[in-house]
N, C-alpha and C positions, 0 to 999 in steps of 0.2 A: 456448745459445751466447752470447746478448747479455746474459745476466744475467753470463756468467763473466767477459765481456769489459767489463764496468761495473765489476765489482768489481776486475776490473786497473788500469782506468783510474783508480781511487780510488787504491789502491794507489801506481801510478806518481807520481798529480799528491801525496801525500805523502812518495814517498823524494824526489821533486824538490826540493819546499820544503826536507827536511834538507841536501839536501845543497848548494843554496846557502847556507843558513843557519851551514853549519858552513866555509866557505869565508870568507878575509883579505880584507878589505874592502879596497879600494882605488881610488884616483880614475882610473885606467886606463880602466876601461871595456870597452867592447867590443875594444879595442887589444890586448889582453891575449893575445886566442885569435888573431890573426894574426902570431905573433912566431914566428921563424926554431927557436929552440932547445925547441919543444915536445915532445920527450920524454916517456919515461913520468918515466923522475927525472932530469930534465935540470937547470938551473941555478939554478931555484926552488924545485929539492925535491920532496919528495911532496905538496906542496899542487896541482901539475898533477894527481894521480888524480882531486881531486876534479873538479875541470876538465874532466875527460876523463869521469866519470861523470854529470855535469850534462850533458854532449853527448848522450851514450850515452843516457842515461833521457831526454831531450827530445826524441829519434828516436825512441825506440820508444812515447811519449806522442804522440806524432804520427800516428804510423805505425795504432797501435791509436784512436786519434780518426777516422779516416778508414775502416776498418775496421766503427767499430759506426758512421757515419754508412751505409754501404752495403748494414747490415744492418739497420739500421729503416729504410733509405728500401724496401727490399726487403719489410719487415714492411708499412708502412704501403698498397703498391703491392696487397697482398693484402686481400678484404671479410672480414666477418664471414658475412655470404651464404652467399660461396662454401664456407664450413667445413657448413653446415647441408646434414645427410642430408634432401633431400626422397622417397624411394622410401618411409623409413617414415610422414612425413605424410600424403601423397596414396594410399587405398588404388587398387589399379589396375584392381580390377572396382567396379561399385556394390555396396553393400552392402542387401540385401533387408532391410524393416522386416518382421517377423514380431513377432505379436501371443500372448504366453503370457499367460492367461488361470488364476488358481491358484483359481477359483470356477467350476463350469459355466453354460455360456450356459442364458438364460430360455428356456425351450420359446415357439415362436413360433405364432400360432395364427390362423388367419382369422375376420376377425368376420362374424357370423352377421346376417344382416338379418332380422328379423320382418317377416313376411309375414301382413297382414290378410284377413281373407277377405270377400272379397267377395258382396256381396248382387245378383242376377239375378233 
C-alpha cells in the first residue's frame, strides 16, 4: 500500500510542476485565486483550468502526503521482533542427545590381578 502511494505522490508532485509550468506568468500573485469572477471559463479564459487543476493536484498532494506520513509512522510503530515465528526456534520439549555409533562398541572386560603364591 505505501509503495503505491509513493509512486502517487511522485506522480502528483510531477503533474504539479507541469501544470504550473504551463500556466501565464504574472506579477499578481497569490491575488489571482481570490477574485470574484473565478469560473470554469470566466473572464480570463481557460487559463483558470489550469488554476483550478494546480488547486485540485495540490489537495490531493496533500491529502496523499499525510496519508503515507500515517502509514509509516504505523510501519515504524511495529518491531522486526514482533514478525519473528518464535514456536519454531524454541523446541518445546528437550531434545534427548542419543549416541549412533556406525562401529560396534569394544567388548569391555575386567582386569585380572595375578596372584602370587605364597610360601608357609
Amino acid at each position: 500500500m505505501s509503495s503505491t502511494l509513493l509512486i502517487v505522490q511522485f506522480i502528483l508532485a510531477i503533474l504539479i510542476t507541469i501544470t504550473i509550468l504551463l500556466q501565464k506568468s504574472s506579477s499578481i500573485g497569490l491575488g489571482a485565486y481570490s477574485g470574484s469572477n473565478e469560473s470554469l471559463f470566466g473572464a480570463k479564459g481557460p487559463g483558470n483550468i489550469l488554476a483550478k487543476a494546480t488547486m485540485i493536484l495540490g489537495l490531493i498532494f496533500v491529502v496523499n502526503t499525510v496519508a503515507l506520513g500515517y502509514i509509516y509512522n504505523q510501519q515504524r510503530m511495529s518491531s522486526a521482533v514482533d514478525s519473528v515465528k518464535t514456536d519454531s526456534l524454541i523446541p518445546s520439549t528437550p531434545i534427548e542427545k542419543t549416541e549412533t555409533n556406525s562401529a560396534p562398541a569394544a567388548p569391555t572386560s575386567v582386569p585380572v590381578v595375578p596372584t602370587t603364591p605364597t610360601n608357609n
